[in-house]
GUTIKOL-925958 format. One line per field, with one value per residue (C-alpha): residue number from 1; residue in one letter; x, y, z negated. Coordinates in Angstrom, 1 decimal. Each point is the difference from the previous one (the first is absolute). Example, Ala and Ser with C-alpha at 12.3 -4.5 7.8 and 13.67 -1.06 7.14 Angstrom:
<palos>
k [1 2] .
r [a s] .
east [12.3 1.4] .
north [-4.5 3.4] .
up [-7.8 0.7] .
</palos>
This chain:
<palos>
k [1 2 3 4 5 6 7 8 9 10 11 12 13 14 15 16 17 18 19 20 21 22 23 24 25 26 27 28 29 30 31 32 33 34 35 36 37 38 39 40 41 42 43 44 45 46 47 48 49 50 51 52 53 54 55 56 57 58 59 60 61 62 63 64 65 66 67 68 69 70 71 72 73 74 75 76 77 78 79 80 81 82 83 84 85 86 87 88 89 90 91 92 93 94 95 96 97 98 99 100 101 102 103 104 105 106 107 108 109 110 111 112 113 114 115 116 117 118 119 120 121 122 123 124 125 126 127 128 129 130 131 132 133 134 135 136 137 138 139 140 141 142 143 144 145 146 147 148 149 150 151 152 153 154 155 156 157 158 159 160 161 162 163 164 165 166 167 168 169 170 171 172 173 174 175 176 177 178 179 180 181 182 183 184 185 186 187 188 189 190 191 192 193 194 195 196 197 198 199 200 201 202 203 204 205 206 207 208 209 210 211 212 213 214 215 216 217 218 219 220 221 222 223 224 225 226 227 228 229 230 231 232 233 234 235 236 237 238 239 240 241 242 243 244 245 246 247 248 249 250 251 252 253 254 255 256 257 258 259 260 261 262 263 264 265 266 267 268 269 270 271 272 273 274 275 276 277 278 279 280 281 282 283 284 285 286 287 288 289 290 291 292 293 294 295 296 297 298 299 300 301 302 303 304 305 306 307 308 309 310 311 312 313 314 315 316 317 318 319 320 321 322 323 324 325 326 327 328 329 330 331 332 333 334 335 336 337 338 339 340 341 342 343 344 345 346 347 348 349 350 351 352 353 354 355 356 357 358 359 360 361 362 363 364 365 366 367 368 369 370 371 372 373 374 375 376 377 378 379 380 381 382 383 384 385 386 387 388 389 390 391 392 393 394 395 396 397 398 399 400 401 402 403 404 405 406 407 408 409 410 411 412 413 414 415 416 417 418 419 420 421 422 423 424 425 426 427 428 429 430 431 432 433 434 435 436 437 438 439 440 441 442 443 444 445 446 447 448 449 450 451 452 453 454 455 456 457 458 459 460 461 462 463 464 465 466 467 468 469 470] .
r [x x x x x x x x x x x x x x x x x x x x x x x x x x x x x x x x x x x x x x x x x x x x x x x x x x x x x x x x x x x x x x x x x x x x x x x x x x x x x x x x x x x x x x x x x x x x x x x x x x x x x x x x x x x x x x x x x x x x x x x x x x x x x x x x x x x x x x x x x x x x x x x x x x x x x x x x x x x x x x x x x x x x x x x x x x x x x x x x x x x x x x x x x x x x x x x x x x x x x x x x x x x x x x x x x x x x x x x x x x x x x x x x x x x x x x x x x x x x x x x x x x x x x x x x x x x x x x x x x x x x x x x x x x x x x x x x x x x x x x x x x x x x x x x x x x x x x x x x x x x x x x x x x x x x x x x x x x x x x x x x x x x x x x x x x x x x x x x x x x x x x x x x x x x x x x x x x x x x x x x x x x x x x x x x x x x x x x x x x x x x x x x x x x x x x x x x x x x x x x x x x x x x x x x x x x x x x x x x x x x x x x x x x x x x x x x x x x x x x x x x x x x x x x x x x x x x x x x x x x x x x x x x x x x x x x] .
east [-32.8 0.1 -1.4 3.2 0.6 -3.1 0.3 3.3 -1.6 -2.9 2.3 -0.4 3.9 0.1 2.7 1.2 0.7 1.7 2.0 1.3 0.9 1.9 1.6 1.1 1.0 2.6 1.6 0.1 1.4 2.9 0.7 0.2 2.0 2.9 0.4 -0.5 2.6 2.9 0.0 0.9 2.5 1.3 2.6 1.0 1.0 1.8 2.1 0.8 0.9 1.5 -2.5 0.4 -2.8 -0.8 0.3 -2.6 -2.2 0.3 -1.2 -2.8 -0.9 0.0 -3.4 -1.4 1.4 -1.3 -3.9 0.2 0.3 -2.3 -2.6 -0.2 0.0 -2.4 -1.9 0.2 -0.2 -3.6 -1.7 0.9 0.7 -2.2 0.5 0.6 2.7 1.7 -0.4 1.1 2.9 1.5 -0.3 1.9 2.7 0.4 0.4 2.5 2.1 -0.4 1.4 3.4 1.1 -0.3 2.8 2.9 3.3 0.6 -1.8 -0.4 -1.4 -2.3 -1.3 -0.9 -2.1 -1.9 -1.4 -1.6 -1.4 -1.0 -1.8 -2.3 -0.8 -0.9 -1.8 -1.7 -0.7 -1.3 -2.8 -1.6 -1.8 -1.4 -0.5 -2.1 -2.1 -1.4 -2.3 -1.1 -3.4 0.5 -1.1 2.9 2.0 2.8 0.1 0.4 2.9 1.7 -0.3 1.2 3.1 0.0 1.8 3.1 0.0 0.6 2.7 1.9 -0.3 0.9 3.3 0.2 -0.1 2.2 2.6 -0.4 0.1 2.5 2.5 2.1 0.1 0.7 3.0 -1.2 -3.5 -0.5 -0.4 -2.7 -1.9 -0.1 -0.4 -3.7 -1.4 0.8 -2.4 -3.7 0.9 -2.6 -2.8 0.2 -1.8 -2.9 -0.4 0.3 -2.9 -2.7 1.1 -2.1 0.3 -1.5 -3.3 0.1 2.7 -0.9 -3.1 2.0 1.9 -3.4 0.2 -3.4 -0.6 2.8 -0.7 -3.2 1.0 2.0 -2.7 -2.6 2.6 0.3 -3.4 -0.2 2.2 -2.1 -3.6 2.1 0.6 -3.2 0.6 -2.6 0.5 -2.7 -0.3 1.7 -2.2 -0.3 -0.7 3.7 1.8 1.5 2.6 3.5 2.6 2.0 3.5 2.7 3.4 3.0 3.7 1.6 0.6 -3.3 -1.4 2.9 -1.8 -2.9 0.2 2.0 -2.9 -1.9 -3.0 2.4 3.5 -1.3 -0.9 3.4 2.1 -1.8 0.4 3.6 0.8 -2.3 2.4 3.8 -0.7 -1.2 2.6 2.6 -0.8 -1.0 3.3 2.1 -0.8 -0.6 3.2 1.9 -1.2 2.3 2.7 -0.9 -0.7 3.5 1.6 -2.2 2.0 -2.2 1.1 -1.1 -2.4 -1.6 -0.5 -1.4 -3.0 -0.5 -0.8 -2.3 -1.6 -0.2 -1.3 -2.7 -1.4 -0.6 -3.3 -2.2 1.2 -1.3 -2.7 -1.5 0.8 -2.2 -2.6 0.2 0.1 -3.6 -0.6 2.4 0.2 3.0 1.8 -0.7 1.3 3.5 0.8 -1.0 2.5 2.5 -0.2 0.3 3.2 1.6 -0.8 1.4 2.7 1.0 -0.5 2.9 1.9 0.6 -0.3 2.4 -1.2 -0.2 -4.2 -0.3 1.6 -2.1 -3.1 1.0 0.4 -3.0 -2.0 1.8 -0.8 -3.1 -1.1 2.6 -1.8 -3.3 0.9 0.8 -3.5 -1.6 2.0 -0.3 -3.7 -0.4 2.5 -2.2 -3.3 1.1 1.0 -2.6 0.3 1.7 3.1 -0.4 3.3 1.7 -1.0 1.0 2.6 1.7 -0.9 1.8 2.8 0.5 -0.1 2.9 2.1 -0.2 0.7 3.1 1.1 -0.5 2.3 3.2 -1.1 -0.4 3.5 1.2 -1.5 0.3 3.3 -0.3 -3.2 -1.2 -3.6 -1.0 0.9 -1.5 -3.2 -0.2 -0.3 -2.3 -2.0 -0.1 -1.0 -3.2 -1.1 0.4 -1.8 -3.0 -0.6 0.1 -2.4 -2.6 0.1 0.3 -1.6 -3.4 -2.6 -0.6 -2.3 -3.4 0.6 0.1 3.4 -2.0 -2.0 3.9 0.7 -2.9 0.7 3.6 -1.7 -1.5 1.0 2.3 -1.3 1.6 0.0 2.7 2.5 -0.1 -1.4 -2.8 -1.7 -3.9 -1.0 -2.9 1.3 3.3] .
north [7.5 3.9 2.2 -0.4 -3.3 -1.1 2.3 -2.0 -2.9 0.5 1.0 -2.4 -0.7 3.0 2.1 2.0 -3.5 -0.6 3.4 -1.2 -3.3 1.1 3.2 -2.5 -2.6 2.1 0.7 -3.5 -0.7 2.6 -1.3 -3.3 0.7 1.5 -2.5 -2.9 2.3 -0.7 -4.0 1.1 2.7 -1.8 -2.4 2.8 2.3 -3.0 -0.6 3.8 0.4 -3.3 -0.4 -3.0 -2.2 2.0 3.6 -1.6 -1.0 3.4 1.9 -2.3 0.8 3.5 0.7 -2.0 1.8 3.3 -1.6 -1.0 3.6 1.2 -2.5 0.7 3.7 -0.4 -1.6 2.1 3.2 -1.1 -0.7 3.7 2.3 -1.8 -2.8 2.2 2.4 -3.2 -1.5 3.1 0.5 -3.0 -0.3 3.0 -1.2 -3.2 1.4 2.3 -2.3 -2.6 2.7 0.7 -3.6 -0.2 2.7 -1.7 -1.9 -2.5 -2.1 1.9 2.9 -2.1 -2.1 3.8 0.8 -2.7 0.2 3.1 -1.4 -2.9 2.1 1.7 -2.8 -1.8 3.1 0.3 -3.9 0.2 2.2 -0.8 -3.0 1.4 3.4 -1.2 -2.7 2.4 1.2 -3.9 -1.5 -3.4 -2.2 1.5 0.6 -3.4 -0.2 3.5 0.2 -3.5 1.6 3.3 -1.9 -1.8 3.1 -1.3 -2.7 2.6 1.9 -3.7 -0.6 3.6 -0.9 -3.1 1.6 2.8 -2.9 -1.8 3.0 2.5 -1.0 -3.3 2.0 3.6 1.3 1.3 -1.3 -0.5 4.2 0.3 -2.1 1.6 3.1 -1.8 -0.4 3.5 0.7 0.1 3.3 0.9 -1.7 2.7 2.2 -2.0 -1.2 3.5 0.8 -3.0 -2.2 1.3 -0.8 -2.9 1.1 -2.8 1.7 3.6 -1.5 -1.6 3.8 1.9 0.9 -1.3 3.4 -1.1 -3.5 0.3 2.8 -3.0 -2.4 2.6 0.0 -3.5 -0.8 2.9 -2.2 -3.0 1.4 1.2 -3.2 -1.2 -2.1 0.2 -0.5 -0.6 2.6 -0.1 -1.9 2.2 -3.1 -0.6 3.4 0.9 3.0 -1.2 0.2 2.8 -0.9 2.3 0.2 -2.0 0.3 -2.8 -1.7 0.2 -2.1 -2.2 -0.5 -0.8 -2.4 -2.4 0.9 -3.0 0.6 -0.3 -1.9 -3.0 1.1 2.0 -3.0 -1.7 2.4 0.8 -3.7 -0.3 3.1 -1.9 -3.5 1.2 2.8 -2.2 -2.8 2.6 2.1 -3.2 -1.0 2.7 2.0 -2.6 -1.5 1.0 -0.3 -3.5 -1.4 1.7 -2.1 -3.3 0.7 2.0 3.1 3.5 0.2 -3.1 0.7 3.1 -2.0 -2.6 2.8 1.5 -2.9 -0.2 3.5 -0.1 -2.7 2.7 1.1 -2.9 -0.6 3.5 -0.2 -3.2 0.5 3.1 -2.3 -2.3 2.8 -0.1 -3.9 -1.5 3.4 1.3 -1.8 -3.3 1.8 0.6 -3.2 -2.1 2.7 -0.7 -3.8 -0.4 2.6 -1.6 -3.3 1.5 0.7 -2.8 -1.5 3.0 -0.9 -3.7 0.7 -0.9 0.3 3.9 -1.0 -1.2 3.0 2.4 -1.7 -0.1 3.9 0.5 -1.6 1.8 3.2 -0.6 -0.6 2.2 2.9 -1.6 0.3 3.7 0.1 -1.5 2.1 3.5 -0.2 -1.8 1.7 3.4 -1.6 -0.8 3.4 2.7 3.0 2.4 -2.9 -1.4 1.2 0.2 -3.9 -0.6 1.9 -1.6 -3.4 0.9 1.3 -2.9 -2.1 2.2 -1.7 -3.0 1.8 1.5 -3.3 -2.4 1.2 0.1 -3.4 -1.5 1.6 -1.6 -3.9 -0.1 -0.9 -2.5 -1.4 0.7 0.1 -2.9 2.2 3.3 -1.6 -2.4 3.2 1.5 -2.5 0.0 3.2 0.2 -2.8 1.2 3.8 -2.8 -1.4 3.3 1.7 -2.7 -0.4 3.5 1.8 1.6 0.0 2.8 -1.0 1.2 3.0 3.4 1.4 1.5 -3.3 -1.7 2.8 -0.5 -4.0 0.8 2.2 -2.7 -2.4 -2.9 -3.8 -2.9 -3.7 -2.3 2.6 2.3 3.3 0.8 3.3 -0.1 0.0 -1.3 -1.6 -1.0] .
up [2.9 0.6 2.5 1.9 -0.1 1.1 3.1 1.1 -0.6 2.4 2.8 2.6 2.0 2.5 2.0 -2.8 -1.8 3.1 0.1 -3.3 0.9 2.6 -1.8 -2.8 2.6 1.2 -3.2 -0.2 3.0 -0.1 -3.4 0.7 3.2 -1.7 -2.9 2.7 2.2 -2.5 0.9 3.4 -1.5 -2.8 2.8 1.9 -2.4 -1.9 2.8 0.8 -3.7 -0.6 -2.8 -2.1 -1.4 -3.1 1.2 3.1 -2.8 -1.5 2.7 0.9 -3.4 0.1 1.4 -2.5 -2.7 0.9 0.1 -3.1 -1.4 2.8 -0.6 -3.7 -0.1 3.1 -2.1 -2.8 1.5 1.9 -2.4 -1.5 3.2 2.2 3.2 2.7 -1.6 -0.7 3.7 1.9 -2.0 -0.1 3.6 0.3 -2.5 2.2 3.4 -1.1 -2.0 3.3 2.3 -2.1 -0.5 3.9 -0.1 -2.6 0.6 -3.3 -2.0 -3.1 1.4 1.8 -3.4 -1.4 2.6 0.6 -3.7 0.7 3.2 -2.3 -2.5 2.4 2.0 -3.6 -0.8 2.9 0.1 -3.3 -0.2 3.6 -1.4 -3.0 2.0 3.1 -1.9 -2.3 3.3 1.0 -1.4 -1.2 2.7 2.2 -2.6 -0.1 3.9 0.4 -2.8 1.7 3.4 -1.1 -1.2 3.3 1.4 -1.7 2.8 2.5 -1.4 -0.2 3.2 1.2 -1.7 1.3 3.8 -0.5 -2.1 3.1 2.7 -1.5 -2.6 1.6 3.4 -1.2 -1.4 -3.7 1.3 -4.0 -0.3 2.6 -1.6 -3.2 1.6 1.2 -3.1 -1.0 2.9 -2.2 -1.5 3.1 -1.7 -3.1 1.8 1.1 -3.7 -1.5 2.7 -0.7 -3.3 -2.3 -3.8 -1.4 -1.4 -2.6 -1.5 0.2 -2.0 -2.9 0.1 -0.3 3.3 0.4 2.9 1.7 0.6 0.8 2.8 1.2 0.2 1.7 3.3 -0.2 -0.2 2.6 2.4 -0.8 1.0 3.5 0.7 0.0 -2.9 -3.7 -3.0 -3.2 -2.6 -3.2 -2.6 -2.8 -2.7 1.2 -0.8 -2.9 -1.4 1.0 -2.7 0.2 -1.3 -0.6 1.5 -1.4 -0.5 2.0 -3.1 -0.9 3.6 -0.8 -3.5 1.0 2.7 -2.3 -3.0 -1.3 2.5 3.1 -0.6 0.8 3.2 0.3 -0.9 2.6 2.9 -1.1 0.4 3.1 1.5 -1.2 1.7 3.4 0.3 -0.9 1.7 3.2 0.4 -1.2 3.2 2.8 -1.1 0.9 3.3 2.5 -2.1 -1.5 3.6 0.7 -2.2 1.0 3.3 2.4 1.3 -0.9 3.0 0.3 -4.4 0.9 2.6 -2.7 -2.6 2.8 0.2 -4.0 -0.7 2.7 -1.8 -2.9 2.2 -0.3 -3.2 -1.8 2.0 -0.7 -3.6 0.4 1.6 -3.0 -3.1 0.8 0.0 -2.6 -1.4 -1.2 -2.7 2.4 2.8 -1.7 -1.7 3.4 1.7 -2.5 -0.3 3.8 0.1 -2.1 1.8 3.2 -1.7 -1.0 3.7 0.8 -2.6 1.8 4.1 1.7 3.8 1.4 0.7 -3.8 -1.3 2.0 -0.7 -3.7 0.0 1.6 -2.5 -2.5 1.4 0.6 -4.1 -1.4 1.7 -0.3 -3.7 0.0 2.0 -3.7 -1.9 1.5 -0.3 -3.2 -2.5 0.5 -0.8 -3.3 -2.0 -0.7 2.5 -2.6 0.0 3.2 1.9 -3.1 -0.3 3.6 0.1 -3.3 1.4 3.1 -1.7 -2.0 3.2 1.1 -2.7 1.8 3.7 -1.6 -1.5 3.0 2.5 -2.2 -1.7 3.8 0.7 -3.3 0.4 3.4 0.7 -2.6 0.2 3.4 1.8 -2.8 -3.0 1.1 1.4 -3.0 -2.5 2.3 -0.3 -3.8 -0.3 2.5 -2.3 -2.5 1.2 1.2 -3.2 -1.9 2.2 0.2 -4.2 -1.1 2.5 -0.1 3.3 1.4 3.7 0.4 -2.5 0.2 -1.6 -3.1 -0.8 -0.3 -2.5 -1.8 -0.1 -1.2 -2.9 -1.4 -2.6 1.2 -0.8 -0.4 2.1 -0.6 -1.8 2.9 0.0 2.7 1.3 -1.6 3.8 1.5 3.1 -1.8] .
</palos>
């Protein structure tokens, strides 16, 4: 473990952790708020247009498209440019996209838009994870990532309030609300003031003076609050590996070589069945329940009700990253979504249904709690946002694909059909994770690297890290 590392990893959980929770939390929040914002959106602006099915479909998956190209260059560009350049400008890119599709008249213009809202919110959503817990020590580390990705919560239910408050009682209500989630451009000036670089990286750049400078005014802010830390064992330290910028191609390379596309495979799978399964089902809400025969304002209270359950459901997933730790954490999530599911799929009575939905929001985003702390742990800091932001690119596959598959086996299948494959896949996400993932609780992000380094064994057929608590 270098110099550097072993600093962060003495840290104890203090108020610049908390500053960054909070910095990150909002990204997440506004991120999550104007995705979320285009369930509400999505029913209005198919009814001024006269939209049919498809073209609704389309739109819905329009946002989705533009994260997968912002969540893979993201990823790319992080690991070479650095976290924060990536973080402020996509934020910038997002806000600005947000504003102009407020502003046009017809469908297609509207479609072109939201992908550049779509890729700086993926951007932006991409490399906050890998970003922020590059500066937690490992005992924080999984509740800290899982309540960082808690923000998400907030941003649904945002949407959710101004769904319910502004669009079925204002006359192009739908534009003011996308003018709201233009609003965090405010926040880039707070971040360019106080987000520092993460010093992990600056180390693996050679920027050993740099990161260290970091550390001294954290470590600064620590011993102002009263708080200690122990002194860096010196039996512990050793030179960090310097490695040397890559082409994009070249990151791409490397996290599918030999050494890590086990892990890749497994974290690109992970990424598909929750974001398919998720946005299968939360871009369609109000206009599913539409269709079950509720009206657009009492859809809009039952969603409500739906995306406030999000809160407990990060959060205890947070709790629980440290307990079951991480991989156990996801495929529980999973299995019980897709159980909820199910229990949807067959309500028939307005309590069952809402009941249903609450449970399903509640481990769909418990999953995301797992996932957004676990997929950084498990690439080595010079690949780490390009790992998570692949991943999460690849999970954008499945974003982009559920809303026009939904719009396509709906009217034939129903709540049954849509629910059914839902199902299917969270399974199937389970199982993967919990055979071909590696454990990562307890460890500081450099002792998971190491573990990866080593040679693979073999029990039963299956590949397995050479770990010691594996």
């Amino acid at each position: 473990m270098s110099s550097v590392a072993a600093r962060l990893e003495r840290l104890p959980f203090c108020g610049f952790h908390k500053k960054l929770l909070f910095m990150g939390g909002l990204g997440y929040t506004f991120d999550a708020m104007d995705s979320s914002s285009m369930a509400f959106v999505l029913p209005a602006i198919a009814k001024a247009w006269h939209l049919s099915p498809f073209q609704t479909g389309l739109i819905a998956s329009s946002t989705y498209t533009g994260f997968f190209f912002g969540a893979l260059l993201a990823g790319l560009a992080g690991d070479r440019f650095g976290r924060r350049f990536v973080m402020m400008t996509a934020l910038v890119i997002f806000c600005i996209a947000s504003l102009i599709s407020s502003q046009v008249n017809n469908w297609q213009a509207f479609y072109g838009i939201r992908i550049f809202a779509g890729f700086g919110a993926g951007a932006e959503s991409a490399i906050v994870a890998p970003f922020l817990s590059e500066f937690v020590a490992r005992k924080y580390r999984g509740a800290f990532t899982g309540a960082l990705a808690g923000f998400f919560a907030f941003g649904y239910v945002m949407s959710a309030v101004f769904g319910n408050l502004i669009i079925p009682h204002f006359e192009g209500g739908w534009r003011y609300v996308v003018v709201i989630t233009s609003l965090p451009i405010f926040i880039l000036l707070w971040w360019r003031r106080d987000l520092p670089e993460s010093p992990r990286w600056l180390e693996s750049r050679g920027r050993t003076a740099e990161a260290n400078a970091t550390l001294d005014r954290i470590e600064a802010l620590v011993l102002k609050e009263g708080q200690t830390f122990e002194p860096v064992a010196e039996s512990i330290v050793q030179a960090a590996a310097q490695v040397a910028p890559s082409s994009f191609f070249g990151n791409f390379a490397k996290i599918w070589s030999p050494r890590l596309r086990r892990t890749t495979a497994m974290s690109w799978t992970m990424w598909f069945a929750i974001a398919f399964s998720y946005y299968a089902f939360f871009t369609w809400i109000p206009s599913l329940l539409i269709q079950h025969g509720m009206t657009i304002t009492k859809s809009f209270g039952f969603s409500l009700l739906m995306y406030a359950a999000q809160i407990p459901g990060y959060l205890s997933a947070a709790y629980l990253n440290e307990r079951l730790g991480r991989q156990g954490t996801i495929a529980t999530y999973m299995v019980l979504g897709g159980l909820s599911a199910v229990g949807m799929a067959f309500s028939d009575a307005t309590w069952q249904i809402a009941v249903a939905g609450i449970c399903l929001s509640f481990f769909m985003n418990g999953t995301f709690g797992g996932v957004y702390a676990y997929t950084p742990e498990i690439f080595p800091t010079s690949l780490r946002a390009t790992g998570v932001g692949t991943s999460s690119s690849f999970g954008r596959i499945g974003a982009i694909i559920a809303p026009i598959l939904v719009g396509l086996i709906y009217p034939t299948l129903g709540f049954a059909g849509v629910f059914g494959v839902t199902t299917c896949i969270l399974l199937t996400g389970a199982a993967v994770v919990l055979i071909f993932g590696i454990p990562t609780r307890g460890l500081a992000l450099e002792e998971i690297a190491t573990a990866e380094s080593k040679p693979a064994r073999h029990d039963g057929g299956l590949p397995v890290p050479s770990r010691s608590d594996a």
